[in-house]
N, C-alpha and C positions, 0 to 999 in steps of 0.2 A: 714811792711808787703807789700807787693807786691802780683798783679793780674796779670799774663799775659791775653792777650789778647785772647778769643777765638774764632775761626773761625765760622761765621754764616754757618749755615743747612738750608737745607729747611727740612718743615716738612713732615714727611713720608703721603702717602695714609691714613694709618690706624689715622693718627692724626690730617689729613684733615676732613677724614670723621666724627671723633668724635664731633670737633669744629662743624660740620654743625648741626650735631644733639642736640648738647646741643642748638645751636641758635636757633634751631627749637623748642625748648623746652620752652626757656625764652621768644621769641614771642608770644607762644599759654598760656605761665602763664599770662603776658600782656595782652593778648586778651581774658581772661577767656575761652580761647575754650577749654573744658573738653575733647570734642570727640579726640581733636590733641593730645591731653595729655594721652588719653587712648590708640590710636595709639604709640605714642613713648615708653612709657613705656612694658617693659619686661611682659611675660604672668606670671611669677616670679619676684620680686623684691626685693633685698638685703637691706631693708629698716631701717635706723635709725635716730633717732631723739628721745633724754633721754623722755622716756615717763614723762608727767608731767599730776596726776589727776587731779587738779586743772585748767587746758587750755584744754578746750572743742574739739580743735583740731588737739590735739597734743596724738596721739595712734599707736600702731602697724598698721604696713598694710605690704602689701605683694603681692596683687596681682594690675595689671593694673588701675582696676578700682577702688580700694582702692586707692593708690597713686594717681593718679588722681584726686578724690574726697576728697583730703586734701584742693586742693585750693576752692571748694564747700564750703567745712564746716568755712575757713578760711572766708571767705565773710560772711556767715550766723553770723559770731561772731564779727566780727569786720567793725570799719566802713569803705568801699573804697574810701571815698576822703581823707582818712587820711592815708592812705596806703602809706610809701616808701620803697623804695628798690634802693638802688645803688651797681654797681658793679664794683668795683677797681680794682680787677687783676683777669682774666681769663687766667689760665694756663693749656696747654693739652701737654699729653704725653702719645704717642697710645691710649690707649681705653678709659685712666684717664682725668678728667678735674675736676680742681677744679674752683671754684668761691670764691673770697673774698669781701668782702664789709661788707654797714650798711643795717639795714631796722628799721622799725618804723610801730607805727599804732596806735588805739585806739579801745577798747574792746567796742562793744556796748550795752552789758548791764552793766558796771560801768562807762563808761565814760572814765578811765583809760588809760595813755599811757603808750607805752613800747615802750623801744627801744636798739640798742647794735650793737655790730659787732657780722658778720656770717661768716662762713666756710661751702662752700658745694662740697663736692667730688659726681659725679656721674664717672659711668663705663659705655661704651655704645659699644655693641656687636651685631651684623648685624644689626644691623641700629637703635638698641634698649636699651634704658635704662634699665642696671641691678644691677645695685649700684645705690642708694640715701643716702646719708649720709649727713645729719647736723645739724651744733653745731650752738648755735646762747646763745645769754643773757635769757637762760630758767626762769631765777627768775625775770628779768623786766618782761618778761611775766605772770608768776605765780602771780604776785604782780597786775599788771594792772587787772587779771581777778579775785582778791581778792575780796569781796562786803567792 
């Protein structure tokens, strides 16, 4: 098999701007600033992540301040100095970017860790997150928050 070689691009406006906005996004999850996170996010939100009853933090949401207050409830549940999150390849193409990496944590009422690789797709349209989509290891979670 053979690759040819392909010519570098630069990346269009629409896929500048997308990158700045997911950065703006990963910063204020970093920084627990909820308010930056209710700014970014869509007055609508294309929101998935496989509901699981079992993880306290893990539900529908849809609007701004629903999405946003994932990473609220995510703290309320689990401990943050045990909190990670790496991110391995960030790939964007116009409005899409996806994220790949691990993350990890510890459930604070069992003790329990979980941990796995993630996939996150968002879509970001005037300046705004309207896709959240992601997959991560749902049953290390389930399990971590087992008593």
């Amino acid at each position: 098999m053979t690759v040819k070689p392909t010519a570098v691009t630069t990346a269009s406006p629409v896929a500048v701007a997308t990158r700045a906005v997911v950065q703006e996004f990963l910063a204020a999850r970093l920084a627990g600033d909820t308010g930056r996170l209710i700014e970014l996010f869509a007055e609508e939100v294309d929101w998935l992540l496989a509901e699981n009853p079992t993880v306290p933090w893990i539900h529908p949401r849809s609007t701004a301040v629903e999405c946003a207050g994932q990473f609220t409830e995510l703290m309320e549940h689990t401990v943050p100095e045990d909190a990670r999150a790496s991110v391995d390849t960030f790939l964007v193409d116009g409005n899409d970017a996806v994220l790949m990496g691990h993350l990890s944590g510890t459930v604070r009422a069992t003790g329990k860790s979980f941990a796995g690789p993630f996939a996150l797709r968002l879509t970001v349209e005037d300046g705004r997150i309207t896709r959240h989509h992601l997959y991560e290891n749902s049953l290390s979670t389930a399990d971590a928050c087992a008593p």
